[in-house]
C-alpha positions in Angstrom: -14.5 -56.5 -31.7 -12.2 -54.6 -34.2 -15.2 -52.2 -35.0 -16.2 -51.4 -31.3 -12.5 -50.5 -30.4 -12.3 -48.3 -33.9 -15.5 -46.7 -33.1 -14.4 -45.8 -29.3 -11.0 -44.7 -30.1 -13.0 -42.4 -32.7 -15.2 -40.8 -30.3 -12.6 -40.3 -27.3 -10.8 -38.7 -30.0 -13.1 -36.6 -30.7 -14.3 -35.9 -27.7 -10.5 -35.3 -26.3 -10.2 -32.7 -29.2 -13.9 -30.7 -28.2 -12.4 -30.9 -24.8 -9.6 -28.7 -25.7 -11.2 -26.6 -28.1 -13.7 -25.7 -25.0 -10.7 -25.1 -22.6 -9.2 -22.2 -25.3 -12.4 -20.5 -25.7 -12.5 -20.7 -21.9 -9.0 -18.9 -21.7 -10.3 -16.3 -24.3 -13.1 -15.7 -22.5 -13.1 -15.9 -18.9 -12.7 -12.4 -17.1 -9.6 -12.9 -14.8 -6.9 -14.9 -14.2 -8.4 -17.6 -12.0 -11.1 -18.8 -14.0 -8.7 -18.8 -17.2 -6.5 -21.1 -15.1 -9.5 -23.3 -14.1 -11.1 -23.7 -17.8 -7.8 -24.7 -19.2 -6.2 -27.3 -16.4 -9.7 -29.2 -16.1 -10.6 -28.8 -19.6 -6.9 -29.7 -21.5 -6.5 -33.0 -18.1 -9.7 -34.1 -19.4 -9.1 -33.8 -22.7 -5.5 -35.5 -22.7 -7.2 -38.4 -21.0 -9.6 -39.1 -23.5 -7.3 -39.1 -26.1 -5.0 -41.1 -24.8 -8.0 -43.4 -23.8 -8.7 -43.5 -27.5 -5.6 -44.3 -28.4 -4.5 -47.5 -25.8 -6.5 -50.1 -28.2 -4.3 -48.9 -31.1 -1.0 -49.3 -29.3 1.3 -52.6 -30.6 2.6 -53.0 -26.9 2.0 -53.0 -23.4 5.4 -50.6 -22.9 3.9 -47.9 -25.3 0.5 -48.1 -23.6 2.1 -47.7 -20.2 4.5 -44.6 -21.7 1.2 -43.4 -23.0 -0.4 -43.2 -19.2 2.6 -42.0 -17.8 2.8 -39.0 -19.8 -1.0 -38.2 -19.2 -0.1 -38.3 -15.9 3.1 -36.3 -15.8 1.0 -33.9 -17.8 -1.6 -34.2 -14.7 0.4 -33.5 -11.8 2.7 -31.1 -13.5 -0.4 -28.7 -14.7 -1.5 -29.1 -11.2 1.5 -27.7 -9.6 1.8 -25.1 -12.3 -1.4 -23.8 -12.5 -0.9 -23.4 -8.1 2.2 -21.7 -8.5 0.6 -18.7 -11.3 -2.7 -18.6 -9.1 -0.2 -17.6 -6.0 1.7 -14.9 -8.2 -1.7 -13.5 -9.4 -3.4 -13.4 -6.0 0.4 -11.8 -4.6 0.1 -9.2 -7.3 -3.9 -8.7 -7.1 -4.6 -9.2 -10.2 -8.1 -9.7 -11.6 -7.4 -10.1 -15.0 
């Protein structure tokens, strides 16, 4: 059993870690300002959550697994709201890049 967690906390680690590096080249590539926005809040929630998946089987307690999830999801809701609130300003000023 000790193998099969090792070997999925390996490749959600990974996997979290490709899912960032895909979300920068998507800010350093995308044209404008909306699509910049959309490659790095889906790309860096997805990524957070797999890391954090990978890393819940090596926590010692239940508490630290728990603080892991809620800071996944404070990381969730507040890239949400954030990435809302920079889309409005762009679209206000007309910006396309």
């Amino acid at each position: 059993m000790s193998l099969f967690l090792d070997a999925l906390s390996i490749v959600a680690i990974v996997a979290g870690g490709l899912f960032f590096a895909a979300g920068t080249v998507g800010v350093l590539r995308f044209p404008d300002t909306m699509t910049r926005l959309h490659a790095l809040t889906k790309a860096d929630n997805l990524g957070l959550g797999l890391i954090v998946l990978g890393l819940l089987p090596r926590v010692d307690s239940v508490t630290a697994g728990l603080k892991l999830i809620l800071v996944w999801l404070l990381v969730l809701f507040s890239s949400a709201i954030v990435s809302q609130l920079i889309a409005r300003v762009a679209r206000k000023q007309g910006r396309k890049a």
